[in-house]
C-alpha positions as CSV (number, residue, x, y, z in Angstrom):
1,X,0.0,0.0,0.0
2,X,3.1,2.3,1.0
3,X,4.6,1.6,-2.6
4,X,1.2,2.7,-4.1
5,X,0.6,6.0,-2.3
6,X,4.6,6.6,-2.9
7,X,3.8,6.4,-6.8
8,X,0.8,8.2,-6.3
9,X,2.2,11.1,-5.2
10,X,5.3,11.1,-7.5
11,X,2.9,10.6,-10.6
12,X,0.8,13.7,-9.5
13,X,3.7,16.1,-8.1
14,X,5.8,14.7,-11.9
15,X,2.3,16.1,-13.5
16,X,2.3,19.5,-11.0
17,X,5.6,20.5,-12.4
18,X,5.1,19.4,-16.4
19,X,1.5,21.4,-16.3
20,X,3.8,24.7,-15.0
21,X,6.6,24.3,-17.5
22,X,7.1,27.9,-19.2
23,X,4.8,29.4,-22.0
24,X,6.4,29.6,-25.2
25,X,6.5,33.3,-26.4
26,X,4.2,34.1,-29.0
27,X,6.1,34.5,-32.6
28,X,8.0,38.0,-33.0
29,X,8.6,37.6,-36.5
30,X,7.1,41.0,-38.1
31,X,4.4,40.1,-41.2
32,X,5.6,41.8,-44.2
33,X,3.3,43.7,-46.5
34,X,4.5,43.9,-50.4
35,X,3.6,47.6,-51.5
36,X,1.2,45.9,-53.9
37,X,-0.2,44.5,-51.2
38,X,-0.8,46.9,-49.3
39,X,-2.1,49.2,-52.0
40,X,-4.7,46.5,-53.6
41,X,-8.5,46.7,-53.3
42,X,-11.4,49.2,-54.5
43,X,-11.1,52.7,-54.1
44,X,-14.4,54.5,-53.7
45,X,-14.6,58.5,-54.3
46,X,-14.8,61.6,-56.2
47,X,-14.2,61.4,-59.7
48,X,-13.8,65.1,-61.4
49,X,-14.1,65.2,-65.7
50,X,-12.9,68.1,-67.9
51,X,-13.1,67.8,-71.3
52,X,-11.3,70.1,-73.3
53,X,-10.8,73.0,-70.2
54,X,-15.0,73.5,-69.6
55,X,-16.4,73.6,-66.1
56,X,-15.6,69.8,-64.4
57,X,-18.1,67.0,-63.9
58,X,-18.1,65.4,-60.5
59,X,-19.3,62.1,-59.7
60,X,-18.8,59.5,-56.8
61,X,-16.8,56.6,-58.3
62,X,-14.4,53.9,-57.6
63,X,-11.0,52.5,-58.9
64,X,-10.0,49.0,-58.2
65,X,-6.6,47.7,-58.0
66,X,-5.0,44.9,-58.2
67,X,-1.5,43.6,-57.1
68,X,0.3,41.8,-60.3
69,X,3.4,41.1,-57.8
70,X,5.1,42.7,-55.2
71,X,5.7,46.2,-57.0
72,X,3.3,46.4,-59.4
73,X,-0.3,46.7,-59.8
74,X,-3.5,47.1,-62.0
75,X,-5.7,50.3,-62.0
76,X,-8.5,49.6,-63.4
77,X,-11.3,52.4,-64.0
78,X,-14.9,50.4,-65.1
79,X,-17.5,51.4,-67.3
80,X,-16.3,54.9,-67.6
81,X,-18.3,57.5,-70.0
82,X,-18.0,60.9,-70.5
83,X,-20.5,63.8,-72.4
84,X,-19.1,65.4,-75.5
85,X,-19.4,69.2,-74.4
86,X,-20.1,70.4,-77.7
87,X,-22.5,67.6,-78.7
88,X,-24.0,66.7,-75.8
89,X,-23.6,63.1,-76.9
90,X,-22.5,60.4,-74.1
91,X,-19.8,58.3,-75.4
92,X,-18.8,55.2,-73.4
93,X,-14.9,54.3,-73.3
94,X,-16.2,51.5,-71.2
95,X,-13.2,49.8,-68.8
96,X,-9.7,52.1,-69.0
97,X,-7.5,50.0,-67.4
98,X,-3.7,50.7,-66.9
99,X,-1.5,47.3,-66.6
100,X,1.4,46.8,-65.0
101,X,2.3,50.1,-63.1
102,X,5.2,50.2,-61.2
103,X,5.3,51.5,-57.8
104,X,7.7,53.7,-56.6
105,X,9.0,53.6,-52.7
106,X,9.4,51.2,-50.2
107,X,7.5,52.6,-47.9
108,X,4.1,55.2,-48.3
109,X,3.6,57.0,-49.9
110,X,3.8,54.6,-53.0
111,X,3.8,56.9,-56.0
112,X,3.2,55.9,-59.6
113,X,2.6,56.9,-62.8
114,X,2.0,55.2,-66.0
115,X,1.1,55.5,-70.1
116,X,-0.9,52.6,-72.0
117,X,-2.1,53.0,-75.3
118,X,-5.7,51.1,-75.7
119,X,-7.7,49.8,-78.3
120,X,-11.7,50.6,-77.8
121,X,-14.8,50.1,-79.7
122,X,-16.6,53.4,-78.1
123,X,-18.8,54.1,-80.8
124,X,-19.7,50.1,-81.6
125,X,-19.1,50.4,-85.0
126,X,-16.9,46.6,-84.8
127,X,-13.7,49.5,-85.2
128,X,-12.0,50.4,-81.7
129,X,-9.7,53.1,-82.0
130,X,-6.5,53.7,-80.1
131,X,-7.0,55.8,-76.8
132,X,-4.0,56.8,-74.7
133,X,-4.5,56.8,-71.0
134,X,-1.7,58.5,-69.1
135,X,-1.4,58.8,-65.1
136,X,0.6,62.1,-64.7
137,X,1.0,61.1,-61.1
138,X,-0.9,59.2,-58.5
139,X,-0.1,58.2,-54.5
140,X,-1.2,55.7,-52.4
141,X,-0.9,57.0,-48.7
142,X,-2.9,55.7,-45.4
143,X,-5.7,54.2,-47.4
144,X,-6.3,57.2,-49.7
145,X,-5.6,57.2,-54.0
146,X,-5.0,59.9,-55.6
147,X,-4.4,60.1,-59.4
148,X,-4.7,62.5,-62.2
149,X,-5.2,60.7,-65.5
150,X,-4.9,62.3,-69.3
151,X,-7.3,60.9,-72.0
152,X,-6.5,61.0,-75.7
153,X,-10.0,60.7,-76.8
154,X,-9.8,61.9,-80.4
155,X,-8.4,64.4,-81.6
156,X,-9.7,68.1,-80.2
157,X,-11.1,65.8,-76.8
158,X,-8.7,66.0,-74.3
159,X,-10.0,64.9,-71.3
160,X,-8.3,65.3,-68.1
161,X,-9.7,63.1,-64.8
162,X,-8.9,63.8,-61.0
163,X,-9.8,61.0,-58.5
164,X,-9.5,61.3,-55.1
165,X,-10.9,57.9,-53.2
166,X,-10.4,55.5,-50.0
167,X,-10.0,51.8,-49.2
């Protein structure tokens, strides 16, 4: 009976000591964020239109982007339209999406601008004609985009497009 309360004990004081070993330390490894990362999802705000230097057109919009790899993303402006000042005719340039821009910084502000030449069908006639998109700057800082993008309608349409939007 001795040997049985002896092993008794040593089993539950063995136990005692095992349950009060020491916590292991919670992992201090920092998560790292690629800029692209960081920068991607939909960016809802104010888009602002001038065509050809008349009074602007404001409308709430958003831009989505999307990371291609670490430094480089998508913008991507959907279904966009604008209203020939002199016609009054709306004329639908549809998606204008820039590919592949390159981020600049390690760190925000990420900067960024970019020029992409695209082929569009805006009056469905089965030809698209070239359009050139240029961002003449844009900045991603604390969950806020803002870009201001030249359009190469046609010739005598420039239009010029300031967005201002958060994550």
């Amino acid at each position: 009976m001795k040997k049985l309360f002896l092993f008794l004990t040593v089993s539950i004081l063995s136990l005692t000591f095992l349950s009060c070993s020491k916590d292991e330390e919670p992992s201090t490894t920092p998560t790292t964020t690629t800029p692209a990362e960081a920068v991607a999802g939909d960016y809802t705000g104010k888009l602002s239109v001038t065509i050809n230097d008349i009074a602007p057109i404001e409308s709430d919009n958003t831009i989505s982007v999307e990371k291609v790899n670490d430094n480089t993303i998508n913008l991507i402006l959907k279904n966009f339209s604008i209203t020939d000042p002199t016609s009054g005719v709306e004329i639908s340039l549809g998606d204008i999406k820039l590919s592949n821009v390159a981020l600049n910084g390690e760190t925000e502000p990420y900067t960024f601008t970019a020029e992409e030449t695209l082929s569009l069908d805006i009056f469905n006639t089965g030809s698209p004609m070239s359009i050139v998109v240029t961002a003449e700057s844009g900045k991603f800082e604390n969950k806020n985009l803002t870009t201001n993008l030249s359009i190469n309608v046609m010739e005598g349409m420039n239009v010029k497009v300031q967005f201002e939007g958060t994550k």
